[in-house]
C-alpha positions as CSV (number, residue, x, y, z in Angstrom):
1,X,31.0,135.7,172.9
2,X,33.1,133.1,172.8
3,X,36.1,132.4,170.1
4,X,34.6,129.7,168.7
5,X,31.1,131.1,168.0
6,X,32.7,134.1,166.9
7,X,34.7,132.3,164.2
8,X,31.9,130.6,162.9
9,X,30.1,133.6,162.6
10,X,32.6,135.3,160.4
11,X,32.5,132.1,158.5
12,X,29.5,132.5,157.9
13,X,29.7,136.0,156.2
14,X,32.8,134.4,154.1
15,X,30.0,132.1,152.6
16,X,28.4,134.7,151.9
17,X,30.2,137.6,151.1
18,X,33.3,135.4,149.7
19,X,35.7,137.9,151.7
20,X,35.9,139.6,155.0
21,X,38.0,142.7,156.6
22,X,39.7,143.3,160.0
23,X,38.5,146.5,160.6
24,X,34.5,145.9,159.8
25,X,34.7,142.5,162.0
26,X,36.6,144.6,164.6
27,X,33.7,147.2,164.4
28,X,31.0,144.0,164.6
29,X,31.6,141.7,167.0
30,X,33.8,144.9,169.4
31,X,36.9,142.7,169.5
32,X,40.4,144.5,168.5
33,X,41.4,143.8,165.2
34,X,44.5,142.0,167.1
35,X,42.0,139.1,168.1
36,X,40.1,139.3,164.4
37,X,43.7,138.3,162.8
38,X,44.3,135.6,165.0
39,X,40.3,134.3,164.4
40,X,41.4,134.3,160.6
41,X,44.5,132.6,161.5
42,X,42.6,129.7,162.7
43,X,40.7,129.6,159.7
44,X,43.7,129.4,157.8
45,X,45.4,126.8,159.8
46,X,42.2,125.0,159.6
47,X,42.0,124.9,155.9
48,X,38.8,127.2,155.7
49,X,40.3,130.9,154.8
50,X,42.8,132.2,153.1
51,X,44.3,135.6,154.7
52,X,44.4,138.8,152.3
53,X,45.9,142.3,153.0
54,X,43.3,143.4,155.7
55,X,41.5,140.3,155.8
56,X,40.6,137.1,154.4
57,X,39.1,135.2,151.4
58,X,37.0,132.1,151.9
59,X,39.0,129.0,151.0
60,X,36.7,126.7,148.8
61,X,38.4,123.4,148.9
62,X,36.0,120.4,149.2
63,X,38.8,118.5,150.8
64,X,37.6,119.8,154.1
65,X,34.2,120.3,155.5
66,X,33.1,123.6,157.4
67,X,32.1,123.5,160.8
68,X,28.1,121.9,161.0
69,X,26.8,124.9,163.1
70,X,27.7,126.7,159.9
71,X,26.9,124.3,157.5
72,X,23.6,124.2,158.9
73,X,22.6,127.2,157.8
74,X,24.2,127.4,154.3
75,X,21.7,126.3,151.9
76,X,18.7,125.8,153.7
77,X,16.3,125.9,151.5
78,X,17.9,123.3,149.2
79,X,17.9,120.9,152.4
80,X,14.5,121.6,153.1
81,X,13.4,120.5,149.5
82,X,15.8,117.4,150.0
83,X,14.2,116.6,153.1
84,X,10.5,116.9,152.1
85,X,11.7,114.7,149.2
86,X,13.6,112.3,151.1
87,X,10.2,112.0,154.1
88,X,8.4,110.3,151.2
89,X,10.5,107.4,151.4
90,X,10.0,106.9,155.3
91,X,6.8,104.9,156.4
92,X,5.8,104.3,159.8
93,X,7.8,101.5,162.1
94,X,10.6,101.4,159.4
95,X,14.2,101.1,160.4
96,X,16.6,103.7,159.5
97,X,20.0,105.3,159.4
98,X,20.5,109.1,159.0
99,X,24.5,110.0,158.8
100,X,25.8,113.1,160.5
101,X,24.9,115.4,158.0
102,X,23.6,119.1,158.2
103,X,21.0,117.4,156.0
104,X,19.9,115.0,158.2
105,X,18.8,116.8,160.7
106,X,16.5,118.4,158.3
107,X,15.0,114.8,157.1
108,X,15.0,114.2,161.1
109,X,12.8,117.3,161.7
110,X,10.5,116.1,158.5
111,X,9.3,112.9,159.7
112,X,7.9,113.7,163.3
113,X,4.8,112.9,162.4
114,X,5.5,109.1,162.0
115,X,5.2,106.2,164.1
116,X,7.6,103.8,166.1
117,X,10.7,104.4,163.9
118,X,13.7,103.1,164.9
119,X,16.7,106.0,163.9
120,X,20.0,104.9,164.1
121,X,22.7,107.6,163.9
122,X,26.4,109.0,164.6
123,X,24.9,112.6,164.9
124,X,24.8,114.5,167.9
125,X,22.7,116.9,166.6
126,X,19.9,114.5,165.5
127,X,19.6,112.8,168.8
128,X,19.0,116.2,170.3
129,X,16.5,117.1,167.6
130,X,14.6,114.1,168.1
131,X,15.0,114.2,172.0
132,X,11.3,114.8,172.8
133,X,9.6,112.4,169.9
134,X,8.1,109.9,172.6
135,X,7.3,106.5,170.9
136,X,10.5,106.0,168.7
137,X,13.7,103.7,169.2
138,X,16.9,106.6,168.9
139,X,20.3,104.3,168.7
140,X,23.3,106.3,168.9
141,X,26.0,104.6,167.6
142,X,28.9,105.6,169.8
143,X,32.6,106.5,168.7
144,X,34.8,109.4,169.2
145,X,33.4,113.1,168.7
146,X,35.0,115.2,165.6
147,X,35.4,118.6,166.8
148,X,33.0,121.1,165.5
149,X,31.2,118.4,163.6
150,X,28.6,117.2,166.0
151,X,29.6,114.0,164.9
152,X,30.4,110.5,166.4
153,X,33.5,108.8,164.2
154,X,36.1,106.1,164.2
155,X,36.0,102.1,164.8
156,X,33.5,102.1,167.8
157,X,31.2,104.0,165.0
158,X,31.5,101.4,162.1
159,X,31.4,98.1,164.6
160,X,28.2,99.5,166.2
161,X,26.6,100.3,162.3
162,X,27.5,96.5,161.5
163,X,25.5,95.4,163.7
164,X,22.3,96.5,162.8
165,X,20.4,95.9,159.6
166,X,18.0,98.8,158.5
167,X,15.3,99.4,156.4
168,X,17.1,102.7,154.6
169,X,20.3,104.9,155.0
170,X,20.1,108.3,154.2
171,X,23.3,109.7,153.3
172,X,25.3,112.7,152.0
173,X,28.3,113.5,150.6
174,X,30.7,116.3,149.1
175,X,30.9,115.4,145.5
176,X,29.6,112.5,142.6
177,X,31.6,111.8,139.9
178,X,30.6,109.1,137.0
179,X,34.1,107.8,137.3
180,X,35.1,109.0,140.6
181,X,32.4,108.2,142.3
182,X,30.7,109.4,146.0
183,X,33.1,111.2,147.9
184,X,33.6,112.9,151.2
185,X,36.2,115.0,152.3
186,X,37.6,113.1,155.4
187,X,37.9,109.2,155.4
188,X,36.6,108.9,158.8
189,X,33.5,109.9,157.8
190,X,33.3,107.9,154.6
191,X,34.3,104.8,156.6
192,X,31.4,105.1,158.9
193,X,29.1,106.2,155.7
194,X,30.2,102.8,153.6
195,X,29.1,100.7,157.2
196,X,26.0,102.6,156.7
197,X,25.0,102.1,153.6
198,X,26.2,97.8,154.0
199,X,23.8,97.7,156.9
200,X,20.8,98.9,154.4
201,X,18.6,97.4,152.4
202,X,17.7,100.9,151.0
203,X,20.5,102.9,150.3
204,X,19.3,106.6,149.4
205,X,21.9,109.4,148.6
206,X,20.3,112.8,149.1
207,X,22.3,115.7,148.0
208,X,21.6,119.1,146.2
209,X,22.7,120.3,142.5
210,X,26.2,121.7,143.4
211,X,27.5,118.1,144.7
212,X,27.3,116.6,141.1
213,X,30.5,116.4,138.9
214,X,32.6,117.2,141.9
215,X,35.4,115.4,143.7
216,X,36.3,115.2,147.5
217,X,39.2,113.7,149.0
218,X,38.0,110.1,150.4
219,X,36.0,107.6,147.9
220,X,32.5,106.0,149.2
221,X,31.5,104.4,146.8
222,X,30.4,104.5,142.9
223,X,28.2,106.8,141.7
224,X,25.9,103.7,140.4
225,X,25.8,102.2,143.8
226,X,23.0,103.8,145.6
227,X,19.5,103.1,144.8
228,X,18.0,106.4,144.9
229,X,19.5,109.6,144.3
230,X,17.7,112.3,145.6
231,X,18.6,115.8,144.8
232,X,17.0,119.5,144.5
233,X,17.5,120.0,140.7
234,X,16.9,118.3,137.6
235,X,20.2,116.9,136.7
236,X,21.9,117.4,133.5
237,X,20.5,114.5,130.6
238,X,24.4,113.2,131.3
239,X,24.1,112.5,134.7
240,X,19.7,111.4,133.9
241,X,21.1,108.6,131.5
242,X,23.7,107.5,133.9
243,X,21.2,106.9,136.5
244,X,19.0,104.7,134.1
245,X,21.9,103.1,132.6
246,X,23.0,102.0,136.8
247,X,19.0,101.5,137.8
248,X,19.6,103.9,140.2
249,X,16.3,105.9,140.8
250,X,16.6,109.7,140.5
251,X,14.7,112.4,142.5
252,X,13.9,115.9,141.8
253,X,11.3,118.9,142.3
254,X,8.9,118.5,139.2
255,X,8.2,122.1,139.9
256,X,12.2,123.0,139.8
257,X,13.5,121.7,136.7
């Protein structure tokens, strides 16, 4: 196994478990505990863990994003509901733009059943998923690739989104805030997420219940700016009146409320 898959595998148990020890990750993976310690000091370096007598505690900063092989599995039902959600708003031939999110893909894997789309996208992972739908138009959008995000970034990304105009973004973030607004927690990503949504003429924010009332470290945009909000949960009556009050359309699970 290789460090890398290794590491996200134990941060995958931090998610889960909240903490970890050297000795039963040791015992798992048949590594010395030598190697565990200097897997949790990546994590640290990295911003993802914080190291504890005999092991580590999961870090839960929204200022920085957790690896997408791991954030693909965290909360997969939620993005499934998204998903189904967000399908609804994608017709057959429509042009559209689906960011680099774990989300994403899931919208990506929802809508194989329509016809002549045109997907543009700075996700690696999406173009892979969508590799065998025959009779579509897939438009990667070029830029650097963010290690252990799957994801193409920087000024190559945001010239080649401005010069496209879609039918719909679909985008995610790590936190909405009435006064702070959409955020993410790296500015390269918001960058090429603000081209997105001014190369839209549908600009749909899909994100589950835990993003709201939250701040990350780079601003989007407001939290009245999108026109669709789509999200797992009933929001709060706060966050219900702010929508109406912006004419910003919000989506949720009757059946969940």
């Amino acid at each position: 196994m290789l460090a890398l898959e290794r590491r996200n595998l134990i941060l995958e148990k931090l998610q889960d478990e909240k903490k970890v020890v050297v000795s039963e990750l040791s015992a798992l993976f048949g590594v010395s505990e030598e190697t565990i310690r200097r897997d949790l000091e990546k994590l640290e370096k990295d911003g993802l863990a914080t190291k504890s007598y005999g092991g580590a505690v999961l870090k839960e900063n929204i200022g920085f994003d957790m690896p997408f092989q791991v954030r693909k599995k965290a909360n997969a039902a939620e993005k499934q509901r998204l998903a189904e959600l967000a399908a609804a708003y994608i017709q057959d031939g429509d042009h559209i733009i689906l960011d680099a999110s774990s989300t994403a893909v899931f919208i990506a894997r929802a809508i194989k059943d329509r016809a002549n789309l045109t997907v543009l996208t700075n996700s690696v992972e999406i173009l892979i998923e969508l590799s065998d739908v025959s009779d579509w138009n897939i438009i990667c959008s070029g830029g650097s690739l963010r290690e252990g995000y799957l994801a193409l970034v920087g000024p190559k990304t945001t010239e080649s989104f401005s010069g496209f105009n879609a039918d719909k973004a679909f985008l995610s973030c790590k936190g909405i805030d009435m006064e702070r607004g959409v955020t993410d927690g790296n500015e390269m990503f918001s960058q090429a997420k603000q081209v997105m949504m001014q190369s839209a003429r549908e600009r749909i924010l899909c994100i589950d219940h835990t993003k709201f009332d939250r701040i990350a470290f780079s601003r989007l945009c407001g939290a009245g700016d999108a026109d669709i909000v789509i999200t797992d949960r009933r929001p709060d009556g706060r966050w219900l009146s702010f929508f109406e009050r912006y004419r910003v359309k919000c989506v949720y699970p009757k059946d969940i409320e």
